[in-house]
C-alpha positions in Angstrom: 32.7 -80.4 -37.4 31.0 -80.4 -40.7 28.9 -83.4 -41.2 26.9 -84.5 -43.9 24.5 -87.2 -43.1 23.3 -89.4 -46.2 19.6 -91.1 -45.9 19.2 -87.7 -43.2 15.0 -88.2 -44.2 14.7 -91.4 -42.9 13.7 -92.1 -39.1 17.6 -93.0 -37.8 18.8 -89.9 -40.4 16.1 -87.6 -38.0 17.1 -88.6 -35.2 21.3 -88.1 -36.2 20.5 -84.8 -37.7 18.8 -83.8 -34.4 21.0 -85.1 -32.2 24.4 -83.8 -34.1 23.0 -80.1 -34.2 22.7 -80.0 -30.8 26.2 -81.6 -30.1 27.1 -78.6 -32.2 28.1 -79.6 -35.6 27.2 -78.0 -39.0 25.4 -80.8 -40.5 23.7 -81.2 -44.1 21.2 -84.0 -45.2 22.4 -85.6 -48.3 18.7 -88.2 -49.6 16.8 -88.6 -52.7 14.1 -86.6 -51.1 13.8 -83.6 -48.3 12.9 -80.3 -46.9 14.3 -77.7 -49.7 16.5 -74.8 -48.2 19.8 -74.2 -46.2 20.8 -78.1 -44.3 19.8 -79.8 -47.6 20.6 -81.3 -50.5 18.8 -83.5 -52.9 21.3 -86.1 -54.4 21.0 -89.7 -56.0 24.0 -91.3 -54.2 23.8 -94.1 -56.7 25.5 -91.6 -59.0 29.1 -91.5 -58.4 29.2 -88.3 -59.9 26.6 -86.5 -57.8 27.9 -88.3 -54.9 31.5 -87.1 -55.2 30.2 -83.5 -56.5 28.1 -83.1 -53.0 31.0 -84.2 -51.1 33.4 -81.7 -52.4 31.0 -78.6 -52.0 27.6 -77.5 -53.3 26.9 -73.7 -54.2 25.2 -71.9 -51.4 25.2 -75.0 -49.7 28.9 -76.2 -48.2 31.9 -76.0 -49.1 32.7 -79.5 -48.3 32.4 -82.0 -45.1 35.0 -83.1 -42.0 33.1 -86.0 -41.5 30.4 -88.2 -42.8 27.6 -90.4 -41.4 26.6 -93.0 -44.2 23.0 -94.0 -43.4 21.2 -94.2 -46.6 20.1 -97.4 -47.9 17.3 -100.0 -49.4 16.4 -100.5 -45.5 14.6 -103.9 -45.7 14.7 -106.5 -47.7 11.2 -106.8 -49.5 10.5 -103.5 -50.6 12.6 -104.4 -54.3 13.8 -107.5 -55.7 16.5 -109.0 -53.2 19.0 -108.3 -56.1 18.0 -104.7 -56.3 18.7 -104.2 -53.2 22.1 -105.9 -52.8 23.4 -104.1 -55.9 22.1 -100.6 -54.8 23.3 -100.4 -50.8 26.7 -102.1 -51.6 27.3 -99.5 -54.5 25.8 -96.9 -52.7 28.2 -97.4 -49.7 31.1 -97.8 -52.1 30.3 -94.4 -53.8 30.4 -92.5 -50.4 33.1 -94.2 -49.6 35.8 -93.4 -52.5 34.0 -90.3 -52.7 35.4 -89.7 -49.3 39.0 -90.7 -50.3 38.7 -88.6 -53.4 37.3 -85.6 -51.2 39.8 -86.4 -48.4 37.7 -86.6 -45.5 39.3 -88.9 -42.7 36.2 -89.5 -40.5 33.0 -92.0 -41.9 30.5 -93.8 -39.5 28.4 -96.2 -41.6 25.0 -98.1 -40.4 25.8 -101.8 -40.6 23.1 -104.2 -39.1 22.5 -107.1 -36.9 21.8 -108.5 -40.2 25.3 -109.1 -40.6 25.6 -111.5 -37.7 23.0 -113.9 -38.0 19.3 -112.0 -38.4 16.6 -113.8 -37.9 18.6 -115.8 -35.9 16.5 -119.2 -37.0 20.5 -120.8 -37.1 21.3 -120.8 -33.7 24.5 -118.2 -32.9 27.9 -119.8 -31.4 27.0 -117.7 -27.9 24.9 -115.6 -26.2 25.0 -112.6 -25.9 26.0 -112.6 -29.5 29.0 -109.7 -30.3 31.1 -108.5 -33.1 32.6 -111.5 -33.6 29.9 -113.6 -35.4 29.6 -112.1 -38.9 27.1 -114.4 -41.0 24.1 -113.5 -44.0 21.1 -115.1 -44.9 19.7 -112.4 -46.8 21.0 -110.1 -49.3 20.7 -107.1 -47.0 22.6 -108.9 -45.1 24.8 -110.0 -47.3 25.3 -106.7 -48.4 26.1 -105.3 -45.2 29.1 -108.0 -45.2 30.5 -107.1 -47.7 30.4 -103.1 -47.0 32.3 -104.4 -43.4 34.7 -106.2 -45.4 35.0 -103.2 -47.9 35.7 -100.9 -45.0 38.1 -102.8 -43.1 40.4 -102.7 -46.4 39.6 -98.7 -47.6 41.4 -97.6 -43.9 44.6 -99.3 -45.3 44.6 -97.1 -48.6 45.3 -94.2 -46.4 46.7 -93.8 -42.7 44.2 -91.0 -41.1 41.1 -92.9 -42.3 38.7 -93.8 -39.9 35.3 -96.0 -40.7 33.1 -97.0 -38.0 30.5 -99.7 -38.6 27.4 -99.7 -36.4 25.9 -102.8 -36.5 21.7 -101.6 -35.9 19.0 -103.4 -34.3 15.5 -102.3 -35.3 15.0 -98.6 -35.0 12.3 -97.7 -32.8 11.1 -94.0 -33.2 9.2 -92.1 -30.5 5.5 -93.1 -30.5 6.3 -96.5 -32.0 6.5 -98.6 -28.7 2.5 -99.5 -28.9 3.7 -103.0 -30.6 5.5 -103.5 -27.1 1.9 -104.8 -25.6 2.7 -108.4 -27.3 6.1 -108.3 -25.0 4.6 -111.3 -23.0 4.9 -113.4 -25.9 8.1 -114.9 -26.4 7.5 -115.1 -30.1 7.3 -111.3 -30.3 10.7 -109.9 -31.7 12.5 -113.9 -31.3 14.0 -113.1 -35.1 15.3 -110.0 -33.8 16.9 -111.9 -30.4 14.2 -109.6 -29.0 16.2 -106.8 -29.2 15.8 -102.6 -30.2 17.0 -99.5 -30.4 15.0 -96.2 -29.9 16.6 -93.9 -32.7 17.5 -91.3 -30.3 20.3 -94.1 -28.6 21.1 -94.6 -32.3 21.8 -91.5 -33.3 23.8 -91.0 -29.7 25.5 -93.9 -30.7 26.8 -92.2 -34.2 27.4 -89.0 -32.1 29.8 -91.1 -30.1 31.5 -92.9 -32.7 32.3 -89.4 -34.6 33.9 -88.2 -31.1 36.1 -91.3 -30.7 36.8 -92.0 -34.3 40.3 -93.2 -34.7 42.3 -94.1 -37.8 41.1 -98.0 -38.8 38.1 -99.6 -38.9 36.1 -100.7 -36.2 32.6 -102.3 -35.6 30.2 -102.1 -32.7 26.4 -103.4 -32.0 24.5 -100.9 -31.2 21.0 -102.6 -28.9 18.8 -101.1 -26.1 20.6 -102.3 -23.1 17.3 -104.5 -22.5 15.6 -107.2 -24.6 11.8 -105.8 -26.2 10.5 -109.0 -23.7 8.9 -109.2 -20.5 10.3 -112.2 -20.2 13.4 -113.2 -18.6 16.6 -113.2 -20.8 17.5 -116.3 -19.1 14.6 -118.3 -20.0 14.3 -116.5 -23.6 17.8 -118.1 -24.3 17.1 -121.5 -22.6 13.9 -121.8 -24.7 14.9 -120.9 -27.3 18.6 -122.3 -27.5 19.0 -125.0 -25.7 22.2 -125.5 -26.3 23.7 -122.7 -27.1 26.6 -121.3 -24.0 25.8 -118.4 -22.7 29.4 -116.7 -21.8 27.9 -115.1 -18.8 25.4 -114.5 -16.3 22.8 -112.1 -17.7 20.4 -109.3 -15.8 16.9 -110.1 -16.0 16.0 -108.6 -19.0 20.0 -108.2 -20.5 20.1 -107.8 -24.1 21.0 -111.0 -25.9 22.9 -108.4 -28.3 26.2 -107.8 -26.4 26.8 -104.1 -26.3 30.0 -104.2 -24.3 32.4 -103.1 -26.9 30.6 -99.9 -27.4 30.3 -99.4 -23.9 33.9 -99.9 -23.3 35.2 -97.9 -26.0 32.6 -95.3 -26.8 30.7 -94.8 -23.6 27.3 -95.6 -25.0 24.7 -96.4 -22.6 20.8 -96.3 -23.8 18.8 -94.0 -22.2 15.4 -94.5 -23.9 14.2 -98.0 -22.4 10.8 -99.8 -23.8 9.6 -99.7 -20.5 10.1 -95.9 -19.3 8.4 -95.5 -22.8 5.6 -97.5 -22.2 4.7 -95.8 -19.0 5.4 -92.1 -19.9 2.8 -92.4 -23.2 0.2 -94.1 -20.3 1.2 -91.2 -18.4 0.3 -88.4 -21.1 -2.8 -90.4 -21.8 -4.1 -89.6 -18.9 
């Protein structure tokens, strides 16, 4: 397909520009800022105008897109004022969006966020392992992120073949970033993120998989290593933690208090770059 991936400079939009290359695709980075030349394109998404124009077809560039993966975005709350960055990611996402209607593309995958369901998690969930049924802000990243969801889910009904997939992120972990994983004995260490991760390569096979098995409607996953960042037990984690939370069943050691069992089940998406395997292979090179 053709693909253009917004946010494609950031370390997810890498990673998903890497990954859908090699699956094949013809993919073109839409950011503020980026390499100049073919695979490129410098555009302020903030401007519906420039958003719709880059989606349609740039000169010497494309001639327009089969699919889009939505990943730019005001990543944290902090780096503006928390209204700054509600009002720019939920227009943002609403530009690319109706852009796409406008342009008539049928297939969107959109970075949501685990800030959607409860990050940091100092309000205990319902139950663990916490799943795409818990949908609750307590920032305005978050709350933005709500909001896009509940934007999506009502966009699919204005036409029949649309497809939006929401991928609800962990923290992205690039390669070389898994140093911070020494404090993994420490159950404090990740506790606001449920002690959970993603490397960015998993991510970005994670929005590979969602543009393979898009289907018209909207549909939201977590995407979470299958493991927590601890080296402690998930068991104990939870019992510490939330003492009276349920826990809906009996987890592996070191099972991710993130359920990723929807995106197993209907994508096939399994992590394959584990903290641990990480850990050891930059010891290893060391050496």
């Amino acid at each position: 397909m053709r693909v253009a991936v917004t946010g494609s400079t950031g370390k997810l939009g890498r990673a998903t520009v890497a990954r859908l290359i090699e699956d094949g695709h013809e993919v073109s980075g839409l950011d503020l800022a980026g390499p100049a030349g073919p695979g490129f394109t410098r555009v302020d998404l903030a401007d519906y105008g420039q958003t719709l124009d880059a989606l349609l077809g740039v000169t010497a560039r494309h001639e327009g897109f089969d699919a889009i993966v939505h990943l730019a975005a005001i990543p944290v709350n902090g780096l503006v004022p928390d209204v700054t960055t509600f009002h720019n990611n939920v227009a943002v996402t609403f530009n690319v969006l109706h852009a796409a209607l406008r342009a008539g593309i049928d297939t969107v995958v959109t970075a949501s966020s685990i800030t959607a369901m409860g990050f940091p998690f100092d309000e205990a969930p319902p139950s663990l392992p916490v799943d795409e049924s818990f949908s609750r802000a307590h920032n305005t990243y978050g709350l933005g992120k709500v909001v896009e969801e509940a934007m999506e889910a009502q966009l699919v009904g204005w036409r029949d073949r649309l497809s939006i997939t929401a991928l609800r992120f962990t923290n992205v972990v690039g390669d070389g970033e898994y140093d911070s994983f020494e404090r993994a004995d420490d159950p404090a260490y990740r506790r606001d993120l449920l002690w959970s991760y993603i490397d960015a390569r998993d991510g970005a096979l994670a929005v590979s998989l969602a543009l393979e098995h898009a289907r018209p409607g909207f549909e939201a996953y977590v995407i979470a290593a299958s493991d927590t960042g601890s080296a402690i037990p998930s068991a104990r984690l939870a019992a510490d933690a939330f003492p009276d939370v349920p826990i809906t069943r009996e987890l592996g050691e070191f099972e991710t208090l993130l359920s990723i069992d929807k995106a197993r089940r209907c994508l096939g998406f399994e992590p394959r770059h584990l903290w641990r395997d990480e850990v050891r292979a930059a010891a290893g090179r060391s050496r």
